[in-house]
N, C-alpha and C positions, 0 to 999 in steps of 0.2 A: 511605744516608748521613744523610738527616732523621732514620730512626729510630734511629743511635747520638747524633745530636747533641741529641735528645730523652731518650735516658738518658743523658746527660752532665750535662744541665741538672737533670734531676733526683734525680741521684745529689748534685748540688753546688747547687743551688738556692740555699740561706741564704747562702751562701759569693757567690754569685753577685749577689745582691739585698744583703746587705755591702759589697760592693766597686761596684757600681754609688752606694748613697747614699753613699759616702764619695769616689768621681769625680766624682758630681755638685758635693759639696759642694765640689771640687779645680777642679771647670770654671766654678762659679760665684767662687771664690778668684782664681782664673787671670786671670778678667778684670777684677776688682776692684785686683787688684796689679795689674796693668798700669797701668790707669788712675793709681792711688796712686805707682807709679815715674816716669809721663810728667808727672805734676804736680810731685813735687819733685825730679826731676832735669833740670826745666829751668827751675826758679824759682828755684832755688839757683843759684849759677855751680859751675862744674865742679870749681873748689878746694872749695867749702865742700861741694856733694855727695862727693867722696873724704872729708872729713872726718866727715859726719856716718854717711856707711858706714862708716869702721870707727870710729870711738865705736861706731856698733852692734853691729859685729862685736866690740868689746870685749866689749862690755855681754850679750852672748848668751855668748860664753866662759865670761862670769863669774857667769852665770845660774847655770852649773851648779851652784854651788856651796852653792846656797838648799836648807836644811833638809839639806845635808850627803848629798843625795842620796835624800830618804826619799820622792821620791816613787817613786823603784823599787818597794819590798814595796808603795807603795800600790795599784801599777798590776797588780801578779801578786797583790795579794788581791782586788780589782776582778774580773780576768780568771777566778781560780779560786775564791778566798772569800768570796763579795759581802757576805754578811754581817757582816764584819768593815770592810766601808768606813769607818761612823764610827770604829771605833776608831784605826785607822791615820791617820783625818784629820787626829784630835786629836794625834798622832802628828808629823806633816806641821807643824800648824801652828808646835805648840812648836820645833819644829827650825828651821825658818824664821826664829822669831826669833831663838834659840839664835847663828844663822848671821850674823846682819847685822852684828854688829862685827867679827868676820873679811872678812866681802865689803866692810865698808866701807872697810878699813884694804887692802885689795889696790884698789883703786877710784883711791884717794887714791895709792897708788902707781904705780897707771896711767898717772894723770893728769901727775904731774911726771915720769914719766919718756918718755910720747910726745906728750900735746895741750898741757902748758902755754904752748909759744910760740903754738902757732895759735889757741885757741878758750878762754875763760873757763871759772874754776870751776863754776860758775853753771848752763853751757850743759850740760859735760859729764856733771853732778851728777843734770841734767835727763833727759837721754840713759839715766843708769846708772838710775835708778828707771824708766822706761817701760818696761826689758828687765828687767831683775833683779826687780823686784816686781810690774810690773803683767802684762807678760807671758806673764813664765813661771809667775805665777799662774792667768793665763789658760789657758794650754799644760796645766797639771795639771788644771786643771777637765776638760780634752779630753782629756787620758788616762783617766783617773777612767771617762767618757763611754765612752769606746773600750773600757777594760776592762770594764763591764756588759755590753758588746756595742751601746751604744746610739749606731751609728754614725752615723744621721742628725743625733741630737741634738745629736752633737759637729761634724759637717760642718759643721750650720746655724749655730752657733756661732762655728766660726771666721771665714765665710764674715760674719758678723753684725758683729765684731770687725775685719777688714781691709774692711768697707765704713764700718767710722767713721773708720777712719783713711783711707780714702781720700777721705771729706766733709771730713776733717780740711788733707788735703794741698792738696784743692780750694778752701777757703775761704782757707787759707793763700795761693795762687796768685792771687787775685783782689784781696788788699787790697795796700795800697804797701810795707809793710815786709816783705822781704824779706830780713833776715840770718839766719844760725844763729842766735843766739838767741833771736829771733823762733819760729823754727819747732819749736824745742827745746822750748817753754810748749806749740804746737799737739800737737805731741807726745804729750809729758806726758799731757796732756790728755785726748786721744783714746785711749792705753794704760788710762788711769785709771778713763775711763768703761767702755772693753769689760771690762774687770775686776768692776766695779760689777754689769753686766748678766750674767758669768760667773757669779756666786755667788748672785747675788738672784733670776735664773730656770731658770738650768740647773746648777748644780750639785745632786744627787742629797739629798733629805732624808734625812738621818741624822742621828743621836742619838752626838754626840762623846762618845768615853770613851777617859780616860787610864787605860793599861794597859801603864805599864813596860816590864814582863818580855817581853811581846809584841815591843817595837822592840831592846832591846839584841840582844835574837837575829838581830835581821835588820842589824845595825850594821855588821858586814863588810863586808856586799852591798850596803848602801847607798852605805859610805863608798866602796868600791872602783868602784861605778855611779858616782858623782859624779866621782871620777878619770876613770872613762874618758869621759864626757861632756866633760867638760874637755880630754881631753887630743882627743878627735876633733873639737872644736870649734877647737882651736886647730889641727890639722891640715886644717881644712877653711876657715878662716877665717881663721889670723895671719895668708897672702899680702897679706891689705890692709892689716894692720898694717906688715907687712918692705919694702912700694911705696910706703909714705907714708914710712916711718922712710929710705929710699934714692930714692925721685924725687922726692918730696914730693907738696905737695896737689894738683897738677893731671894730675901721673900716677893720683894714687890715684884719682882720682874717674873718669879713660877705662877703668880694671881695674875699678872698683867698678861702674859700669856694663856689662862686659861680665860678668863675674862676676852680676852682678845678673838678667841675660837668660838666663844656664846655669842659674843659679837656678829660674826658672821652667819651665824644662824637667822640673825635678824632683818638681812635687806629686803628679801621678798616680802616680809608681813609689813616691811615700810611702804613700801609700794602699796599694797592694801591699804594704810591705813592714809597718805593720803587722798588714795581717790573717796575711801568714806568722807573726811573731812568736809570735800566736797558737794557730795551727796546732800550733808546735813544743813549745808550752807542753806543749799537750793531748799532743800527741802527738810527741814528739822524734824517731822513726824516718821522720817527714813527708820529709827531704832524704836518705835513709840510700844511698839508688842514685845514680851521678855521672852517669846520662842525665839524672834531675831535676834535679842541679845545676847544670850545664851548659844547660838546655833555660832553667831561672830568668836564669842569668847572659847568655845571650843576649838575654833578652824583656828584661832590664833596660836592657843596653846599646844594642838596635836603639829601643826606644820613644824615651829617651833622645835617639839620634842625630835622629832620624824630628823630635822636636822643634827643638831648635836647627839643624838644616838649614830645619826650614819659618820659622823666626823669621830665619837668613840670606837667605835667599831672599825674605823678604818687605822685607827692608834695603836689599838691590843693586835691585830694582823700585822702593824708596820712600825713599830715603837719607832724607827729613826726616820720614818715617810714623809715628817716637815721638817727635819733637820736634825741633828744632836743636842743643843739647846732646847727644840720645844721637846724631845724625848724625856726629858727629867719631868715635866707636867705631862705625859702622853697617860699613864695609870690612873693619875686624877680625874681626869675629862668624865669618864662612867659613873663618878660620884658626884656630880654636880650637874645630871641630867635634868634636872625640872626647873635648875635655875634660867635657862634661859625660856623657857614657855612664861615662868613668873615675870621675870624682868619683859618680858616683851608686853606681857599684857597689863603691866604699869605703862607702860608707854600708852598702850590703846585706851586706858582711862585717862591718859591725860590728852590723847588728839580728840576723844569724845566730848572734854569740858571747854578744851577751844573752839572745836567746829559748832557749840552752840552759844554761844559769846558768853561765856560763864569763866571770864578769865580771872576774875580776882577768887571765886572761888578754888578754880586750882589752882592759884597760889597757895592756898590757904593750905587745900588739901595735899601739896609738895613739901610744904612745910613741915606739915606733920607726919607723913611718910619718912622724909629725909634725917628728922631728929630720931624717929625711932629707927632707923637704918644703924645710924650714926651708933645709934646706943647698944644694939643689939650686937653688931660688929664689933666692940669695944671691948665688950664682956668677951666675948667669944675669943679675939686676939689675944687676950689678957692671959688665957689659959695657956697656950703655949703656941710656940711661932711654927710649930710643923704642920704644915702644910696638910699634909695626906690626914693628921689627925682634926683638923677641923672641917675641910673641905666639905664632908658630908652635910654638914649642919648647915650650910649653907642653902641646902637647899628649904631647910626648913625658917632660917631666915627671909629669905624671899617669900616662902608660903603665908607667914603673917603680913608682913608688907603689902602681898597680892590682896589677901584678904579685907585690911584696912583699907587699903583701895579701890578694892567690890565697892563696899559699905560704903565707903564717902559719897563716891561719886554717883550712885544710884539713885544717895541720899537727895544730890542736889539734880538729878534729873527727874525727879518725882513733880517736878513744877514745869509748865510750859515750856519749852523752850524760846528762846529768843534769839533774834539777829543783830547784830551788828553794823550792818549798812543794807 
């Protein structure tokens, strides 16, 4: 037995020492959000946290949509071309700007059509720059990182980045003003700086060169990547927007808390799931047998459960153990244990359709996930705003979802796989 578990580890070493600095980096993250959640969801009152959850959850949606998707080819010439990094940067950045009067003009639409009555231009405007520029600036530096293979570097990173914002959360917690937009500027702030420290010490030296001909060719894959980011963002995410927009701010903020806590169950299977990406780049036939696929899609959803059971569990022994605000959601969390295995392994079907360059079909396939999210959440709120009385069904929401899921994306890996560059 030691001697197969000895050439196991050595057959897989890299792969193993990969995935260990990028847990680490998820276990040192892990507890830094924690801490970052316990600070501003109980210094905010529970209306103004639902709100400022989904501002965010806006503002990541609409991330998506910066540079029109281009850091896709950046991350597969990363992974396979490294020597092409600066060029695709310069690539990256132009598009970015390219991109900002489109994102600003959907922002502003945002705005008056779900936060104008609750929260200031000012606040929300705040909000949309932290996620859409500072962040998902951030996020690319950390693919960039991931696609060289330089996993630690991008661990340390992100892990460097959610401990300013959780100095950010904490400083905010200890002075007297406490409103949204108060904490909207702490924000800011703290998004702006990790940003600052993303490009000035770990982004990758390269020598930027504009090379046209190079991006139109990958414009399909970009544009159609940026679709489905979007559209799997809004299927993973609108539920806080469709709780605020039907129970309003103090429902949104008991879901955006426990949502928040399933959350957390999810960094280590991120870590997994991009080193697979990887894997399938190199080598597509990696999930070709359905014992592997089947063997992935369990490890996904038991780690998954394994977590948010231990985070219930430690709720019913400590109802006030993350603060007095998340205690009014601490009951809930036991009722909504399968949602995050489901919601996690939508995710894993959709890093499976990108890492085999099948991106317009998951678009397609987000699409159709997201409307019937959409619609099944609707019915569901429709019946009444108490929490504790829908909670449950949630999980079974998710379970068809997962299920359409299975089914799609199976559907479309029944055919060869394909690369991309």
């Amino acid at each position: 037995m030691l001697h197969r578990i000895k050439a196991l580890y050595r057959r897989h070493g890299a792969l193993i020492h990969a995935y260990l600095s990028m847990t680490g980096g998820s276990a040192g993250r892990l507890l830094l959000s924690l801490a970052y959640f316990i600070a501003v969801a109980n210094t905010l009152s529970i209306s103004d946290f639902g709100l400022f959850a989904t501002a965010s959850a806006a503002g990541i949606m609409i991330s998506r949509a910066l540079a029109f998707g281009f850091m896709s080819p950046l991350y597969r010439v990363a992974t396979v071309k490294p020597l092409l990094v600066g060029t695709y940067s310069a690539g990256f950045l132009v598009g970015a700007l390219l991109s900002l009067p489109m994102i600003a003009l959907i922002c502003i639409g945002t705005f008056l059509a779900l936060f104008s009555r609750d929260m200031s231009a000012g606040t929300f405007a705040a909000f949309m720059a932290a996620e859409i520029v500072c962040w998902r600036g951030l996020e690319t530096a950390v693919i960039v990182l991931n696609g060289l293979g330089r996993f630690g570097r991008g661990a340390l990173l992100v892990v460097i980045a959610t401990a300013i914002r959780t100095a950010a959360a904490l400083l905010f917690a200890l002075l007297q003003f406490k409103s949204l937009g108060a904490w909207s500027h702490f924000y800011l702030a703290a998004n702006a700086i990790s940003l600052v420290v993303a490009l000035a010490v770990f982004y990758p030296r390269v020598r930027l060169r504009w090379q046209p001909r190079l991006y139109f060719r990958r414009w399909a894959d970009s544009v159609s990547v940026a679709g489905a980011e979007i559209l799997f963002y809004i299927q993973s995410e609108f539920d806080k927007i469709a709780v605020l927009a039907i129970g309003g701010p103090a429902v949104s903020g008991i879901y955006a808390i426990l949502m928040r806590l399933a959350d957390l169950t999810a960094l280590p299977v991120r870590s997994f799931n991009t080193l697979l990406v990887q894997r399938i780049m190199r080598t597509p036939d990696a999930i070709a047998r359905w014992p592997v696929r089947l063997s992935i899609e369990f490890a996904v959803a038991a780690a998954s459960f394994v977590g948010i059971a231990a985070m219930a569990g430690y709720l019913h022994l400590f109802p006030n153990g993350l603060g007095r605000n998340v205690s009014a959601a601490a009951p809930i969390v036991a009722m909504i244990l399968l949602v995050s295995s489901f919601r996690n392994l939508i995710e894993y079907h959709s890093e499976l359709l990108y890492a085999t360059g099948r991106t317009v079909r998951r678009m397609a396939n987000l699409l159709v996930a997201g409307v019937v999210k959409v619609g099944l959440l609707a019915l569901l709120l429709r019946t009444t705003t108490d929490v504790a009385a829908w909670a449950p069904s949630l999980n079974l929401i998710f379970l068809a979802l997962y299920l359409l899921s299975f089914g799609l994306t199976y559907t479309a890996l029944s055919k060869p796989a394909s690369r991309v560059i």
